[in-house]
Every structure is written in C-alpha cells, then in structure tokens.
C-alpha positions as CSV (number, residue, x, y, z in Angstrom):
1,X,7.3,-48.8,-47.3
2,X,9.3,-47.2,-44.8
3,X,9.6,-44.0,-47.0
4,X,6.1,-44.1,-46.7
5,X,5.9,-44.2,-42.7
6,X,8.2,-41.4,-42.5
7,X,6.9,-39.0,-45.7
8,X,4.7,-35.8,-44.6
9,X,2.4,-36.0,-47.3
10,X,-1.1,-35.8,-46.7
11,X,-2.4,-38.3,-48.4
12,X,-0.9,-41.0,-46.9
13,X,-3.5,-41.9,-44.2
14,X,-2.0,-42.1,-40.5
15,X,-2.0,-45.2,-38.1
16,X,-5.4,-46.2,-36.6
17,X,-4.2,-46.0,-33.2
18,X,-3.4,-42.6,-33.6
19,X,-5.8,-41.1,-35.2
20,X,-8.7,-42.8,-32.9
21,X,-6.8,-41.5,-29.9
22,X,-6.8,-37.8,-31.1
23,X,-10.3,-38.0,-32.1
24,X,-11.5,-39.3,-28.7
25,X,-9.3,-36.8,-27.0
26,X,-11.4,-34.7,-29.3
27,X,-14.6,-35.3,-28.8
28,X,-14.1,-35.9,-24.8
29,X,-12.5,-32.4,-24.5
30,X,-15.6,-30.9,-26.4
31,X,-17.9,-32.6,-24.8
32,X,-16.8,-31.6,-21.4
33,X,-16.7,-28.1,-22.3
34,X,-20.2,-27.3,-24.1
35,X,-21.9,-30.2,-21.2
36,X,-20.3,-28.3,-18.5
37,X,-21.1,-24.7,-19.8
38,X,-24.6,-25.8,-20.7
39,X,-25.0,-26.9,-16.8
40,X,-23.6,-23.8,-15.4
41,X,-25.4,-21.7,-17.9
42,X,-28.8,-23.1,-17.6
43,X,-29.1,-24.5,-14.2
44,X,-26.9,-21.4,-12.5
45,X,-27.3,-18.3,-14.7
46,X,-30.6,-18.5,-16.3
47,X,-32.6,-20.7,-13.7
48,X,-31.0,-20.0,-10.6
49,X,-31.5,-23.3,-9.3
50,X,-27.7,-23.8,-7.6
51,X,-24.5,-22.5,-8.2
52,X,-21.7,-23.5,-10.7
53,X,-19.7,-24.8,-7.6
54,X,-22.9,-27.2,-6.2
55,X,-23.1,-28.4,-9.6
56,X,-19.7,-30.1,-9.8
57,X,-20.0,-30.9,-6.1
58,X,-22.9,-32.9,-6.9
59,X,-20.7,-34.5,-9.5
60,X,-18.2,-35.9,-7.3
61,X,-21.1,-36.8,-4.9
62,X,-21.6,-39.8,-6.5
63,X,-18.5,-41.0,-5.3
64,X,-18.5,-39.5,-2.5
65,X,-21.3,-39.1,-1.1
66,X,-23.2,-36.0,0.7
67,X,-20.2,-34.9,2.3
68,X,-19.1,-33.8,-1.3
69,X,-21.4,-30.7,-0.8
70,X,-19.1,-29.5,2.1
71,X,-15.6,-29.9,0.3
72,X,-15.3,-26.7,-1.3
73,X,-12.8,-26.0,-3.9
74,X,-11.0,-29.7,-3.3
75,X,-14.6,-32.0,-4.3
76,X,-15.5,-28.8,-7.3
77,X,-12.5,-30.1,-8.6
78,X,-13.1,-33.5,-8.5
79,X,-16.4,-33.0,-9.9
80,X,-14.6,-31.3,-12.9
81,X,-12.3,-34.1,-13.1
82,X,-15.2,-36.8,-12.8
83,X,-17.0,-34.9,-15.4
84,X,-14.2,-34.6,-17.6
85,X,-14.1,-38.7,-17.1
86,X,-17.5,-39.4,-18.1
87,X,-17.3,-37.4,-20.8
88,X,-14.0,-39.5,-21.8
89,X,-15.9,-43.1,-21.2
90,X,-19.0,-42.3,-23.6
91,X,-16.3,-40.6,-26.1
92,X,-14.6,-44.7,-25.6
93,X,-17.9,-46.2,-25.6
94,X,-19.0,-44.8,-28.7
95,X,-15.4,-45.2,-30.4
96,X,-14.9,-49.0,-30.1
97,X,-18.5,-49.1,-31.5
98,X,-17.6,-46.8,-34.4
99,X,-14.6,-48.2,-35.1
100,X,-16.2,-52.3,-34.7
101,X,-19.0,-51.8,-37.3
102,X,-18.5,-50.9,-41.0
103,X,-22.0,-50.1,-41.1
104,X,-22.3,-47.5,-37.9
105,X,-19.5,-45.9,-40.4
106,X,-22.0,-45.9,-43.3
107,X,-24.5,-44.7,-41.6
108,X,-22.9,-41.2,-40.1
109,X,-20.8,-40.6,-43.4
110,X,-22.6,-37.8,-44.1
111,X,-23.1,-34.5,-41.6
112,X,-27.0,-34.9,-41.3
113,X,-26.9,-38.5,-40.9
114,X,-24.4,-38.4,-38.1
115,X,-26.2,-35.8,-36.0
116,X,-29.5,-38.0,-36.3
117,X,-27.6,-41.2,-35.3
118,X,-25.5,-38.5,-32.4
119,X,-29.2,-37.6,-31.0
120,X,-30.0,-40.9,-30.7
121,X,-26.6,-41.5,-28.8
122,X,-27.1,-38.5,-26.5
123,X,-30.7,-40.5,-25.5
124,X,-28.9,-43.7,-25.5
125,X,-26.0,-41.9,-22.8
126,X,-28.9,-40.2,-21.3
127,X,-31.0,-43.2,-20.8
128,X,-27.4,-45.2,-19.6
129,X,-26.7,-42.9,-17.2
130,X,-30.1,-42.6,-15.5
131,X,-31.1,-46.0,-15.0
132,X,-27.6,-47.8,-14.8
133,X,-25.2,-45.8,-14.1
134,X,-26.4,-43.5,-11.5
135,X,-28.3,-46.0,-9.4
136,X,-24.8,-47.3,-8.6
137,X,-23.6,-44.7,-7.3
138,X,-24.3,-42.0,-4.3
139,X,-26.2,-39.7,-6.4
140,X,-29.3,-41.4,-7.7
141,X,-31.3,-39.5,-10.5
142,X,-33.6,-36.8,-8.8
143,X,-37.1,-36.1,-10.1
144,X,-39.6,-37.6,-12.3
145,X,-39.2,-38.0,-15.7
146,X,-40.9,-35.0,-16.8
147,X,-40.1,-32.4,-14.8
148,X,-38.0,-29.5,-16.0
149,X,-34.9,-30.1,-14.5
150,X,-34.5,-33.8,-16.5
151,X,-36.1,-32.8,-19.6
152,X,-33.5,-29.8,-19.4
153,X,-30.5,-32.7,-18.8
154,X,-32.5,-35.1,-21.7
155,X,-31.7,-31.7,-23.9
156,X,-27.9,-31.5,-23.5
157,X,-27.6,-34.9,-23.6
158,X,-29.2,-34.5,-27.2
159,X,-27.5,-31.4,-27.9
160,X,-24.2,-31.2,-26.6
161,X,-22.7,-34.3,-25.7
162,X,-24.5,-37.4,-28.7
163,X,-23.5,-35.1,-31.7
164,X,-20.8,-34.1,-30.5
165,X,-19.0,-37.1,-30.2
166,X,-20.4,-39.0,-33.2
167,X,-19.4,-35.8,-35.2
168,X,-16.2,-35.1,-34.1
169,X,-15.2,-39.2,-34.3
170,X,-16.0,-39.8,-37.5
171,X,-13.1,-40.9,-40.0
172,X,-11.6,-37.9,-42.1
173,X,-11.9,-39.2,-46.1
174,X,-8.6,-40.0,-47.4
C-alpha cells in the first residue's frame, strides 16, 4: 500500500482531494481569462460601449458601490480580483455537484454531452447571477432582458464560462 502512495506510475489514480483542487483551479483560471477577454473584447473593442478599465470598475462596484468608478487603478484591480472570485465560486459550485452525483458524471462522460449539460450551466450561472446574486449587491442587473448588451452577457455565459468549467472538471479515465 504505501509503495503504492509513493510510486510515479500513472496508472495509479491520485487522491480526490487533489485532483478536485487542480481541476477547480483549472477551470476558475480559464474561466476568468476567456470571460474577462470576451468582456473587454466585445463590450470595449468591437462595441465601444466603455473601456476595459470601467468594466472591472463596475465589477468591484457591487461591493462598493458608485464610488468604484472613481478608484482608478486600485477598484480595476479589485474588479479583476472579484472577477477572478466569481469565477472560482461557480468553478466550487459546480464541483461539489459533480463530484456529489454519479449520474451528473454519466451524463458529461463524453465531450458533446458535457458541453450540452456546460450550456445549460452557463444559463443556470447566468440566470443565478441576474436575479440572486446581483440584486444583493450595489450593481443590480441593467437593461431588459432582450437588449443587446444582456443577450451579449447570456452568450458568454453560454460560451465561455458553463463549458468551460463542466469541461475542464470532469474526471480523467483511469
């Protein structure tokens, strides 16, 4: 047994702890990344709507309020950082699910199957985070539901942040 704890070989699977940790880390670095590039890119480069810094601004607005907008580099950074944190909760969220139900792991076994059940993750965070999560906070959702700019956040949240993390979670076979 404990030859088997300290071998190398592949084959032997590693600890659960571990390996749910690294793919969280995963998924939450990833997630952060393509969501916060999709943002800039999108609502910065090709519409012009605000600038990369207002967007992470408005980030750490919803803890602190309108006065975030006047921080400068100090509240862009904590909008990173609170973006980076979301990212890492619905990474958790969607972790302890995984890892809870035998049959969530059926289900996103295969590639295709997991990027239809990640889709309907990205609504699920999508839906979360527009009527509970934001409410609660200094930065209620702006606009109606079909205007541009939230069908445009609806898309990431289908795109680059649901697949992503049921993709990059899922259990490599042993």
């Amino acid at each position: 047994m404990t030859a088997s704890l300290l071998s190398l070989d592949r084959t032997t699977p590693r600890p659960t702890g571990v390996g749910v940790v690294a793919r969280i880390a995963r998924a939450a670095g990833t997630v952060w990344l393509l969501d916060g590039l999709y943002v800039v890119v999108v609502f910065a480069g090709m519409l012009h709507a605000t600038t990369a810094q207002r967007i992470f601004q408005g980030i750490a607005r919803a803890v602190l309020g309108p006065p975030a907008f006047s921080g400068g580099a100090t509240t862009t950074a904590i909008g990173v950082f609170m973006h980076f944190l979301v990212a890492l909760s619905w990474s958790c969220v969607w972790a302890a699910v995984y890892e809870s139900s035998a049959a969530i792991r059926r289900a996103v076994a295969s590639a295709g199957r997991a990027l239809a059940v990640g889709v309907a993750y990205g609504v699920f965070v999508w839906l979360s985070m527009r009527y509970l999560v934001l409410p609660l906070t200094h930065s209620p959702p702006a606009g109606p539901i079909m205007a541009r700019g939230t069908l445009l956040v609806l898309l990431a949240h289908i795109t680059v942040i649901g697949p992503p993390i049921v993709l990059l979670e899922r259990r490599r076979p042993v």
